[in-house]
C-alpha positions in Angstrom: 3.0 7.1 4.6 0.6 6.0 6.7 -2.7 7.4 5.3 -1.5 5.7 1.9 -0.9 2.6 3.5 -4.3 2.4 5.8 -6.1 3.3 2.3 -4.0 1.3 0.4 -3.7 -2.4 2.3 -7.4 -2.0 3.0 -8.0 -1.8 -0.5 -9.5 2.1 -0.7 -7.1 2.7 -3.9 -8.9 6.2 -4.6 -7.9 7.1 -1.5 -4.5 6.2 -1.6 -4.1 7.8 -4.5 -4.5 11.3 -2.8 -1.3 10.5 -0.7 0.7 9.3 -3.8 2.5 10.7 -6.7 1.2 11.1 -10.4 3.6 8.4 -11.1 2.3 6.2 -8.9 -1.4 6.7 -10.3 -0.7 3.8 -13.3 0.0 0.9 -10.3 -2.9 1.5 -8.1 -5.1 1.9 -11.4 -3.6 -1.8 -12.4 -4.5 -2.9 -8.4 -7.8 -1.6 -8.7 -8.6 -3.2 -12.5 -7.5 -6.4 -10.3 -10.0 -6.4 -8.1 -13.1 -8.9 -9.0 -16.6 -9.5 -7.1 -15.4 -12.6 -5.5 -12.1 -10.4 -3.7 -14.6 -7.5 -2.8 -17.0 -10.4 -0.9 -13.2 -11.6 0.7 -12.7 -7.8 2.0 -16.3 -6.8 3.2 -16.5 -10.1 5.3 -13.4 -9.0 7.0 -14.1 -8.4 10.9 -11.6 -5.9 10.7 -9.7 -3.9 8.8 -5.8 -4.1 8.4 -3.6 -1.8 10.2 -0.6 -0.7 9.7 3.1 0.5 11.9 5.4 2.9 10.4 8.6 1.9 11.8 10.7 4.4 13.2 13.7 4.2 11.5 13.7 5.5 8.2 16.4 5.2 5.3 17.3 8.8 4.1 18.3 8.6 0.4 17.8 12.5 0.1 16.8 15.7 1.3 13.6 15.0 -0.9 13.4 11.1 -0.7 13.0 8.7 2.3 12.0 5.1 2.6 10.0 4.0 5.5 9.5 0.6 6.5 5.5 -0.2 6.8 4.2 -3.1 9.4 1.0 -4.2 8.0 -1.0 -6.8 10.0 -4.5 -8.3 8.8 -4.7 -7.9 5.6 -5.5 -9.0 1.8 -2.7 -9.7 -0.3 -3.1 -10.1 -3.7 -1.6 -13.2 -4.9 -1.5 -13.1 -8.9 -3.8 -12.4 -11.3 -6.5 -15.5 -11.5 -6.0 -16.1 -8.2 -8.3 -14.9 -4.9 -5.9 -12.9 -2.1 -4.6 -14.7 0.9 -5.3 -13.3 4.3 -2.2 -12.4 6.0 -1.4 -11.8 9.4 1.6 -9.5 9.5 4.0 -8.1 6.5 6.5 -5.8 6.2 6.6 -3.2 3.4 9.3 -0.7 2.2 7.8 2.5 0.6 9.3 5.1 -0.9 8.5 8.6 -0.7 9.4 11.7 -1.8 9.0 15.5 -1.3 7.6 18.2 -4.0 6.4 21.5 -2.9 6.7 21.0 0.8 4.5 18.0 0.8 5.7 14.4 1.5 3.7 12.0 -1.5 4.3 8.0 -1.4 5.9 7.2 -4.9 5.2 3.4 -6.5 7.6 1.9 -9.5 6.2 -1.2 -9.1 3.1 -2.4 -6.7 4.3 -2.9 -2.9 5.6 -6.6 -2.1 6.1 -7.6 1.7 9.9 -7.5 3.0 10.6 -11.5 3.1 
């Protein structure tokens, strides 16, 4: 969870997809196909990168599922579509993620909206 979520609130979607399921692949292909010039001149002039908490407490559905709440602080959100990403202090995110093969993936059915 939290490699995905470094990789993933910092905008490295590649990356984040080696921590996610297959069927997570089509939403962080949509993120990415997002991204324009104008948000990657937002991100690089940063001073730092967003960092992320994974709380404690975790909400077992399942031997082979678990959600974990994500504290994300200093990051880019993205707004809409046609509209540059807001910088945002501090968010909370629930992920969900399951198990396969003895290895713990993060699995999207939509993309990842803060906790309000």
């Amino acid at each position: 969870v939290e490699s995905f979520s470094v990789a993933y609130f910092n905008w490295a979607y590649p990356k984040a997809a080696s921590y996610a399921t297959d069927g997570s692949l089509p939403w962080l292909r949509y993120a990415a196909s997002q991204v324009t010039q104008e948000d990657v001149e937002l991100l690089n002039a940063k001073a730092e990168q967003a960092t992320v908490e994974v709380m404690p407490d975790v909400e077992r559905v399942s031997d082979s599922c678990v959600v974990a709440m994500v504290l994300v602080r200093n990051f880019l959100e993205m707004d809409s579509i046609d509209r540059q990403p807001v910088l945002r202090e501090e968010a909370t995110f629930r992920l969900e993620t399951v198990r396969k093969n003895d290895r713990w993936a993060v699995h999207l059915t939509s993309l990842p909206r803060s906790e309000r």
